[in-house]
N, C-alpha and C positions, 0 to 999 in steps of 0.2 A: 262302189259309188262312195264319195267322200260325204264326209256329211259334218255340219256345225251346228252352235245352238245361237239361236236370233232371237230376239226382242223387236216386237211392232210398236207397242204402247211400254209408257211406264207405268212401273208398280211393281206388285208382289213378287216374290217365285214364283207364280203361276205363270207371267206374262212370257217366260222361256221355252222357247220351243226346238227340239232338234229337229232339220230339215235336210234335206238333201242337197249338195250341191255341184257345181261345174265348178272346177280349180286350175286348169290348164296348163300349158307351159311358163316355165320364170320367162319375165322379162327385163330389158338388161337391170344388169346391178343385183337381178331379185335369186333368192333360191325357192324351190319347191319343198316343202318339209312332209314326209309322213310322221305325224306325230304321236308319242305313245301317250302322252301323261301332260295336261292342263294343272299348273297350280290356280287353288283357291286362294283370293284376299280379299280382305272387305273394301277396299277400292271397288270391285267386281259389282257388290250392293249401293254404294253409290251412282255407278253408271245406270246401273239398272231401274233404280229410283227419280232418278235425273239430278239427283245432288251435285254432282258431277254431270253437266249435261253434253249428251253425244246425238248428232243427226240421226234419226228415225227415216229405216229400219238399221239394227245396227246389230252385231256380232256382240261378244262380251271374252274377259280376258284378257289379261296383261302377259299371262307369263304360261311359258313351255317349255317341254324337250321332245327333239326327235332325233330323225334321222334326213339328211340332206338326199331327195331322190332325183332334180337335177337341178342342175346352174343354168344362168344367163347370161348375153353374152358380155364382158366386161370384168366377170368373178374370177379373180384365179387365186383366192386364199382362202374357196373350200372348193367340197370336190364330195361329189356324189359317193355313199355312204359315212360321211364324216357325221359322228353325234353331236350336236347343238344345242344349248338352253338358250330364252331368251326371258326378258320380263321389264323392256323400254317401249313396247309398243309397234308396232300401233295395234288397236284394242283387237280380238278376233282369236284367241287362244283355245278357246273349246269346241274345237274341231278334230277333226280324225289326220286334214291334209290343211295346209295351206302355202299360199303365198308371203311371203318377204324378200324386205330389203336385205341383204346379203350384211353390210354392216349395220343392222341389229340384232346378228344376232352375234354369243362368242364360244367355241370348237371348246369342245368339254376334254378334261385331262381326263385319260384313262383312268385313275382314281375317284372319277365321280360317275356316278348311275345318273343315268337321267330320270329319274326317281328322283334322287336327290337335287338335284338341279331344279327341276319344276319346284318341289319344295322350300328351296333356298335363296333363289336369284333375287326376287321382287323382296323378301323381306330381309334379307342377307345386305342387300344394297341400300335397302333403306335403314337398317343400324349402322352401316358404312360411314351412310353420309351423317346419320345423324351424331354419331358419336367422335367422327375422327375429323368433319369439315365443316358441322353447325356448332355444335355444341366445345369442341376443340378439348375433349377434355386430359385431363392432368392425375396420374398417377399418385395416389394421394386423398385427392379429393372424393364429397361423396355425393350420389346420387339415387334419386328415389325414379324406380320403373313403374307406373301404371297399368294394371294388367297384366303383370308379369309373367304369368304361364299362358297369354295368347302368344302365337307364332312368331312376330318380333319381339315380343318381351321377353322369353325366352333367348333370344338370341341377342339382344341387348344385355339380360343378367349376364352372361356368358366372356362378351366382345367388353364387357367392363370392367369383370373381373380380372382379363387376361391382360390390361393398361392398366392395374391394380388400384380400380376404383371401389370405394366401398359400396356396395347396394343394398338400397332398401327395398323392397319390392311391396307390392298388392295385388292381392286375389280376391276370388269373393266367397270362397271358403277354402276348408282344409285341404283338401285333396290337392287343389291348385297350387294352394301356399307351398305343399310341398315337392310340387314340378319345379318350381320356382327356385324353391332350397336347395334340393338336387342338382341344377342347371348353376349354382355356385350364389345366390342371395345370402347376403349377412344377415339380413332379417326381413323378416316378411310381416304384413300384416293384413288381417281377415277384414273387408270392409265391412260386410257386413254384420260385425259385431263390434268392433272400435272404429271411432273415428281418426281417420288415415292423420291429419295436422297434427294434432296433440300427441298422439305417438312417435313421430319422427322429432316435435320436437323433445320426445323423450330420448330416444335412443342418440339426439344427437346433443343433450347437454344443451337445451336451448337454443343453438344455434341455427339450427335450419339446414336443407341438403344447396351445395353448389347447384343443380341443375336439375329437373324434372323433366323424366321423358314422357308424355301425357297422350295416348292414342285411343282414349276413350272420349274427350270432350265436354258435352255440357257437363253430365253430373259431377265433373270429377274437376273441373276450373277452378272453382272457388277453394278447392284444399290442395291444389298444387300449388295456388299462391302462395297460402298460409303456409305451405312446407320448406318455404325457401329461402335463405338465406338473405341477410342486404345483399343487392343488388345482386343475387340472382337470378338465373334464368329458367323460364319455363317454355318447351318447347311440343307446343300443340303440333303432333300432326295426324290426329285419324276424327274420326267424328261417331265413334260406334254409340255414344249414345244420344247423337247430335249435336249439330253444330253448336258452336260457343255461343255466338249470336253477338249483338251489340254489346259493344265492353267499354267503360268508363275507363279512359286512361288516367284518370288521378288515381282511380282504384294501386296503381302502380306504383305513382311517389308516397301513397299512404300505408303503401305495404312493404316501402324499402328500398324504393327508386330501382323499380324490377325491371328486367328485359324480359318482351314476351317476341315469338317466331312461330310465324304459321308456313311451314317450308314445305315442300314436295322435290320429291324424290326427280322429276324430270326436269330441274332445275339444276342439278347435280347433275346429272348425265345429259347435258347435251351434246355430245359428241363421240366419234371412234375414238380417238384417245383415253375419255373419260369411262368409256366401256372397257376400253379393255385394261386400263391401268386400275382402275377400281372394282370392276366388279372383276376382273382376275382376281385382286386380292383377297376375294369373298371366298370364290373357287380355292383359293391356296389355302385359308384357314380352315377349311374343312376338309382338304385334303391331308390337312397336317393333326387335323383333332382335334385341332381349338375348338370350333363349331360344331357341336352335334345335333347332326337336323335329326330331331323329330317331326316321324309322321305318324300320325296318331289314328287318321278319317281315310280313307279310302273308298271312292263313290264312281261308281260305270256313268260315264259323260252323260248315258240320259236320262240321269238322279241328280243332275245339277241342282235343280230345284228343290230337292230335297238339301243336298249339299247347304245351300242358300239359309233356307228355314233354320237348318242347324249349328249354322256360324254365328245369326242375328238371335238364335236365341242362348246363345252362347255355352252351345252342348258341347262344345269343340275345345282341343286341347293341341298347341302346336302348330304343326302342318298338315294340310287336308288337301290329297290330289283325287281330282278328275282320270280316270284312265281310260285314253280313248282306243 
């Protein structure tokens, strides 16, 4: 019997329940997946919350890997045992079996586990876009990561190194800072024991970083401003310790006539082309070394809930899958 984890109400990790379900044959277009491995992200806590709000009752999960057990009719560029990641939706990944649209999801190179793939896709794609089609950055230039040893920040120190960007990173202590150092960071700093502005503008001579990647939000708003350059950019996109909220836009010209971007990752991929041109490319840099995913958590699908508790209270380092 297949079976998924559902949410009736919002709220806590508690409101997660794994249930049994009917999955049936694909229908056209769709394939069938038995799925080994659900990635974690904090998107995942927003739906769950309704920060992100989704129709009740609802599925939860962005991103997987399996194995293709049959097609629909109209698919003929996969084909029953072909291994797949996916992490564009639609929501419903922490499950044993499911249903999809045949293009969303993309046929994994024999150089990736799908191990890796669940760990990689959804945060892989989102440094993708951030880094090479928001932010556009420049070999040269430097940058400060926020949270740099969580899952994408990790893999942003990395993706910016490798377009020979300078990084600053932050953690909120030692151990992280030096996940962070490791993964290629010029300099890290400990939030909580310096304050993050006044040090980057140490390390940068006064001048401030080109571009702030910021995936924590409130707390951390007001000194990704302060950290950046004229007419820098800061680019919000997570909300781990809530939303920004109401923001004064002169706040912007008084701080150096700043660009701010609140972006999402399915803005970037709307499409089969955009799937497979881009998030191949995630696939290729890990298959070549660039990217080394770390998986750090590893939790039985129906430990979600725990998973959960452990991401928001920030026990977590990296990548953290579900293995269903």
């Amino acid at each position: 019997m297949a079976q998924a984890m559902r949410f009736d109400t919002l709220g806590g990790p508690e409101v997660l329940r794994l249930v049994d379900v009917e999955v049936g044959d694909p229908g056209p277009g769709q394939v069938r997946l038995r799925q080994s491995v659900a990635g974690l992200n904090y998107i995942d806590t927003y739906h769950r919350t309704g920060l992100y709000p989704q129709p009740l009752p609802s599925g939860i999960g962005l991103e997987g890997a399996g194995i293709v057990e049959a097609v629909g009719t109209g698919v003929e560029t996969l084909h029953a045992g072909d291994r797949v990641g996916y992490c564009w939706g639609p929501i419903g990944s922490y499950a044993t079996h499911r249903l999809i649209a045949a293009a969303s999801v993309i046929k994994l190179p024999d150089a990736i586990s799908e191990d890796a793939a669940a760990a990689v896709l959804l945060k892989g794609c989102t440094t993708e876009f951030l880094v090479e089609r928001c932010a556009k950055v420049e070999a040269g230039q430097t940058a400060l990561v926020q949270a740099a040893a969580g899952g994408v920040g990790l893999l942003l120190v990395q993706w910016l190194r490798h377009l020979g960007v300078r990084v600053i990173g932050t953690a909120s202590n030692d151990a992280k800072a030096a996940l962070a150092a490791a993964a290629g960071a010029d300099a890290m700093i400990v939030y909580s024991r310096e304050d993050v502005a006044p040090r980057v503008r140490d390390l940068t001579d006064g001048r401030g970083v080109d571009v702030v990647f910021d995936g924590v939000g409130k707390s951390t708003f007001d000194g990704s401003l302060d950290s950046l350059k004229r007419r820098g950019l800061h680019i919000s996109f997570g909300n781990a310790s809530g939303p920004v909220g109401p923001v004064d836009f002169g706040i912007l010209a008084r701080k150096g006539s700043l660009f701010v971007t609140r972006p999402t990752m399915f803005d970037y991929y709307t499409n089969r082309d955009e799937i497979e041109r881009y998030g191949g490319r995630v696939l290729d840099l890990v298959a070549r070394g660039v990217l080394d995913v770390r998986i750090d958590q590893r939790y039985p699908l129906a430990a979600a809930a725990q998973a959960h508790r452990d991401l928001e209270a920030r026990a977590t380092t990296g990548s953290t899958l579900l293995m269903c």
